[in-house]
N, C-alpha and C positions, 0 to 999 in steps of 0.2 A: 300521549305520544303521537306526533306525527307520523302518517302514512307515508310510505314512498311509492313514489312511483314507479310501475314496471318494467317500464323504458329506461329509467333512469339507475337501476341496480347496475352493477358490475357485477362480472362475472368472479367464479372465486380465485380465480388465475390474478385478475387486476386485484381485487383483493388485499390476497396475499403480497401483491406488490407494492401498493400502496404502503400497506403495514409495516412490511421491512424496509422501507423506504423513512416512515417516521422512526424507526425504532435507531438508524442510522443516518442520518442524513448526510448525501454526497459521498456517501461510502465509494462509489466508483470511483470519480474523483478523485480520491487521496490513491485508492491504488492504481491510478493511472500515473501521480506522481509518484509514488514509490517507487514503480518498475523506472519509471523515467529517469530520476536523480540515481538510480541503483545502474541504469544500464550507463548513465554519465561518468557516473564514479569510478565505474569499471573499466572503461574506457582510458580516463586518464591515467589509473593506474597502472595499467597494462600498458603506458605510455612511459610513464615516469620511473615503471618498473626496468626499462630495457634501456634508460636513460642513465637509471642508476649502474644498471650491468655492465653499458658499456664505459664506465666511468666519466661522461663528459658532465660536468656542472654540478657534481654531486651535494656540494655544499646546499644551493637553491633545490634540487630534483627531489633527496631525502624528505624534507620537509613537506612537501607537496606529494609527494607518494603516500605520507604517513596521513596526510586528513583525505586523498580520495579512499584509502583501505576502511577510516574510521567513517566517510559518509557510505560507503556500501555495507558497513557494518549494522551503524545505522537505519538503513533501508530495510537493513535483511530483519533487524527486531521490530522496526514498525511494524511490516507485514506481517508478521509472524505473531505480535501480538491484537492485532486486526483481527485475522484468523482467529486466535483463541478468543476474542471479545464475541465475535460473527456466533462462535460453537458455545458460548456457557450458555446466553438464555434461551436456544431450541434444546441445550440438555437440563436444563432447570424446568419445561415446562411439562417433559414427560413423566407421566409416573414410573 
């Protein structure tokens, strides 16, 4: 086996970041989209929701209210299942 160099270790902080970095790759990333398209969704629907309210255009507004509720929906199971992906293999590797 190859020696390493002393200079050249990482510490166990870089490490461990490294590690979970291959274990998910870009993981930040996706939840930087998530929040992103989930805070977009929200938006319009809290748009389309007071558009419906106040009954102007409701034929077009309906429609478009119904897929911003389902992309924040959307959003909310992504992350949520992220989360549970992020938590089974640190509790799969405890005894």
């Amino acid at each position: 086996m190859v020696d390493q160099n002393p200079k050249n270790r990482l510490n166990p902080e870089q490490y461990a970041s490294l590690k979970a970095e291959i274990a998910a790759p870009y993981r930040g990333l996706r939840q930087f989209f998530y929040i992103s398209f989930g805070a977009s969704g929200f938006l319009g629907a809290f748009v389309f929701f007071f558009q419906v309210l106040a009954g102007r255009d409701v034929e077009n507004a309906l429609p478009s209210l119904a897929l911003q509720v389902a992309i924040v929906a959307l959003m909310v199971f992504l992350w949520r299942w992220e989360q549970r992906r992020q938590q089974r293999p640190e509790s799969g590797k405890k005894p």
